[in-house]
C-alpha positions, 0 to 999 in steps of 0.5 A: 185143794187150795191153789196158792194164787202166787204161785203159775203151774205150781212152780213156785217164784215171784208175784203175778205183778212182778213177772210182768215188770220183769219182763218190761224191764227186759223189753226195754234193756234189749231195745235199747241195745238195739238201738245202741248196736244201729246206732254204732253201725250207722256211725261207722257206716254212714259218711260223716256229713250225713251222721257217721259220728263214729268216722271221727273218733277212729279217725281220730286213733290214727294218731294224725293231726287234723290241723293237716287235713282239709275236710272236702266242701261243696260251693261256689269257685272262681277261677280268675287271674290276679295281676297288678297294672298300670292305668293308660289312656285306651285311645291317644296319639302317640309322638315319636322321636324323629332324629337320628342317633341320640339328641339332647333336649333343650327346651321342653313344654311342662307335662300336663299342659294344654296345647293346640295343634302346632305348639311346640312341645320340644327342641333338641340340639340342631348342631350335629345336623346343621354341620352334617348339612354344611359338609353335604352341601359341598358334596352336592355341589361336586357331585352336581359339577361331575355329572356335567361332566359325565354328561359331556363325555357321553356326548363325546362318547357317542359322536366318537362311536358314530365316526367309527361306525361311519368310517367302517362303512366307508371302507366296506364301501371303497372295497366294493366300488374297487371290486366292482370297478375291476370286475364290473358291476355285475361281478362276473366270475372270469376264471371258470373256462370259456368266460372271457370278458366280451366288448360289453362287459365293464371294469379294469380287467374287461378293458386291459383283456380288450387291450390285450387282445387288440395288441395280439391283433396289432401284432399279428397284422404287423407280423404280416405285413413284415412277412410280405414286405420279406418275400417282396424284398427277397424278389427284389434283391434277386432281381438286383434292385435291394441290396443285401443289408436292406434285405437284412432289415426287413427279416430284422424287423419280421423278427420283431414282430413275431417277438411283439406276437408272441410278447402280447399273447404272453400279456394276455396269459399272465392277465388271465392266469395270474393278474386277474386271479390275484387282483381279483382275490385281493378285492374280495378280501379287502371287502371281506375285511372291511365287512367284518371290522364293521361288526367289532366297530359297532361293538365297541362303539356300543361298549364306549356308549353304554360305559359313558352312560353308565358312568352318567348314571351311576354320577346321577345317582350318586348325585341323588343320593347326595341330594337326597341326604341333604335333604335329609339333614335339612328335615332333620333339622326341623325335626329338632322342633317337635310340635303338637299333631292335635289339640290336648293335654301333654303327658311325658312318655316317660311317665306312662308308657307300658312298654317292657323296651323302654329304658329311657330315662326321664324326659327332661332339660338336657336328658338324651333322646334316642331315634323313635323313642316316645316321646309324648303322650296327648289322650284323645278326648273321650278320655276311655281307660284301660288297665295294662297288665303282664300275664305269665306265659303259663297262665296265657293259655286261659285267656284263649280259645282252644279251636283256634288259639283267639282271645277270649272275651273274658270279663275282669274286674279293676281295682284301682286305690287312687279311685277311692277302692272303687271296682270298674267293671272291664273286659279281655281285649288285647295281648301281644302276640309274642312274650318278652322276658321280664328281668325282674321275675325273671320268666316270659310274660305277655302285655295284655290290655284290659279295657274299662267299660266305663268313663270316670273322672277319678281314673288318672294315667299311670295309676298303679291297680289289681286286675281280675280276669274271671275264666271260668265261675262255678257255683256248687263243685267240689274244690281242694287246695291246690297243694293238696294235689300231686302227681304220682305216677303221671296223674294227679293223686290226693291223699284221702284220711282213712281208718288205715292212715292217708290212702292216695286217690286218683282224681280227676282236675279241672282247673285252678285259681291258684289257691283251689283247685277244682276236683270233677270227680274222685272227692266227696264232700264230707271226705278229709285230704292230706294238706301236704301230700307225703312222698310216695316211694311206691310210686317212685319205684313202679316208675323207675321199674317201667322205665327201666332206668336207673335213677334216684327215687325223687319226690312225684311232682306238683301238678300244673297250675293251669288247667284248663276247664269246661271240657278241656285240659291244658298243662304249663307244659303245654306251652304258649301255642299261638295261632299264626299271623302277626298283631295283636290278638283282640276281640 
């Protein structure tokens, strides 16, 4: 039987040689779909910076501009804040205006000049002052003539206030030697019962109750010796040898004496019971009164010395102040005459000064100078610089430490034109403690000094410069434009590209230089974000239904510009917090 060699189990088809080159061909075609199906997917699949080819073509399909979005990068940031200032002299004497009110200069050294300590460097019009010291000058003289015055009177007050006091006690002492001169010295009490003065007790009333008594006596012992001369005339007229009317005369005269008994008794009742009350009362009162007009006296006495001394006082103060203020006027004069403290160069305040108060107008021949204003600037020696700059008081919070709100000694960069372009290394040192508002960018702004590390003679005051203040330095993060950013409902969202269209993604910011802002977490690199977010109306809506509220939708707000890094998160809303106490805050 003859076997066809073409021909694999009788079945009939194609030669040997060409089964296997179909089979091939068959190998390869199913390979290369393979490959083509791994590759699709691996486009699609794969982030785009690492071979999804694919992201871009339907990205592309969602019909969106790829000039709006940001494609998401990996690299080096600087956080720093830019500002335009002045150069000034870090260490120089400042020279003040002296006078009061407002002068006008009359003569005036040339700025840049170099001077000793003790030139004269400016003069104003002494006029007003040298009339103010004339007018004073009277007034001193008549403030010194009623002190004299005063004086005097004082003395006169006192000597007046002693005879007062003197004749008080005068009188306390009259009514005492009157009392004691009636009732004794002991003063005895002589109206209690059985108290009748004896031969030894002294005073008026122990002499007239003697008395008294001695004429009750006398009287007594006339009474008798009228008694007896009656009974001896009664036996004689019996006898025959008076007569009757000699007889009546002895009766007539025994009468009497018992009248003159009687008579004395009744003295002696009315001294005891009347006379001695009374007179001794109205002693004692007279004392008493005299006692207590010593205390009234002595008091308005005091009253008249402490009223003359106050006037003295208050003349002699007035007379100071009136000494003082010529005084005053005189040193204002000299004042008038302003001369160099140190040796130096002379720079017109005017010219450089950096103070946001300092509204004067150039300082010249003829120009107005008020009270403290600078006048001259006179730099020491080492000739050190530094650069002034004004920072917004919604950057201010980068500059300091979150503990206990210091300045942070942060290193910048100055750039100063007038320099050759040259850039001086410099650091952080100062800020006012308390903003002021600036009228031209019309918001709240801090002085800051910026102090040059190095000496250079290319460096001038009143140079114009660009200061660079370095906060923070990242090398490899990822960072987006800052507009790229917004807040939806509180927290800072971007719009990443999708296959769906721009979808928002919460991220979470660290901090800002103004134009990039960095992102911690959220973003990858190769990811593309929308450059102008669009309004989210969802976002708006959830807002108002949890506020319950009824407010127009309004477009999510811009985040802050100035977040804090390196762990801590600071907002404009946050403020300018400052840590207590006064100064200036260095390092």
């Amino acid at each position: 039987m003859n076997i066809d060699p073409n021909k694999v189990d009788g079945a009939p088809g194609a030669p040997l040689r060409q089964q296997k080159s179909k089979k091939g061909r068959n190998i390869t075609i199913a390979s290369i779909c393979v490959l083509l199906i791994g590759a699709c997917a691996w486009g699609v699949l794969a982030p785009k910076d690492r071979g999804g080819w694919m992201r871009g073509l339907w990205t592309e399909t969602a019909g969106l501009d790829d000039s709006k979005w940001h494609a998401v990068k990996r690299g080096p940031l600087t956080i720093s804040l830019r500002r335009s200032g002045t150069i000034h002299h870090r260490n120089k004497v400042i020279i003040n205006s002296k006078l009061e009110g407002s002068s006008t200069v009359i003569w005036l050294i040339d700025e840049g000049s170099q001077v000793k300590a003790g030139d004269l460097l400016l003069e104003m019009d002494p006029t007003s002052f040298v009339q103010k010291k004339e007018a004073q000058d009277i007034v001193v003289i008549r403030s010194e003539a009623l002190l004299v015055s005063e004086t005097e009177n004082l003395v006169v007050a006192k000597n007046a206030a002693q005879t007062e006091i003197d004749d008080a006690k005068l009188q306390i002492m009259l009514a005492e030697l009157a009392l004691k001169k009636y009732l004794g010295k002991d003063l005895k009490d002589y109206s209690k019962p059985n108290q009748d003065p004896t031969a030894d007790d002294e005073g008026e009333y122990a002499q007239l109750f003697q008395e008294a008594e001695a004429a009750i006596s006398i009287a007594v012992e006339q009474r008798t010796r009228a008694e007896d001369r009656v009974k001896a005339s009664e036996t004689l007229a019996e006898a025959g040898y008076l007569t009757g009317t000699e007889l009546k005369a002895d009766k007539l005269a025994l009468k009497q004496a018992e009248i003159s008994v009687s008579t004395a008794k009744s003295k002696l009742l009315v001294l005891k019971k009347y006379t001695y009350v009374s007179k001794s009362a109205e002693l004692r009162n007279a004392l008493l009164k005299a006692q207590r007009a010593l205390k009234p006296v002595e008091r308005k006495a005091a009253a008249s010395i402490r009223q003359a001394e106050a006037d003295v006082t208050a003349t002699a103060s007035e007379h100071k102040r009136h000494l003082a203020l010529q005084q005053k006027y005189a040193d204002q004069i000299k004042e008038c005459k302003v001369y160099a403290p140190v040796d130096g160069q002379v720079v017109y305040a005017t010219t450089t000064s950096h103070r946001h108060r300092e509204r004067s107008e150039e300082l010249k021949k003829g120009a107005s100078v008020r009270e403290r204003q600078e006048l001259f600037h006179m730099p020491n020696a080492d000739h050190r610089m530094m650069a002034v700059v004004k920072i917004p008081q919604a950057c201010e919070p980068m500059l300091t430490d979150p503990r206990d709100a210091s300045l942070l000694r942060l290193p910048a960069n100055v750039t100063i034109a007038g320099a050759k372009n040259r850039d001086f290394p410099a650091t952080l040192a100062e800020i006012d403690p308390l903003p002021y508002h600036e009228w031209i960018q019309a918001i709240k702004v801090f002085n800051a000094e910026v102090h040059l590390d190095e000496v250079s003679p290319d460096l001038r005051p009143g140079y114009n410069c660009k200061v660079e203040i370095i906060v923070a330095q990242y090398d490899n993060v990822v960072s987006v434009p800052i507009q790229s950013v917004q807040l939806v409902g509180g927290k800072p969202t971007v719009y990443v590209k999708t296959r769906g269209g721009p979808k928002p993604r919460v991220v979470d910011m660290g901090m800002d230089n103004n134009r990039f802002v960095h992102i911690k977490s959220g973003l990858e690199a190769g990811e593309y974000v929308l450059l102008a977010p669009p309004f989210d109306e969802t976002a708006a809506e959830s807002s108002s239904n949890d506020t319950k509220t009824r407010r127009p939708r309004r477009p999510a707000t811009r985040p802050a510009t100035r977040p804090a890094g390196g762990g801590r998160t600071r907002t404009s809303t946050s403020g300018s917090s400052r840590g207590s106490g006064g100064g200036r805050r260095r390092r």
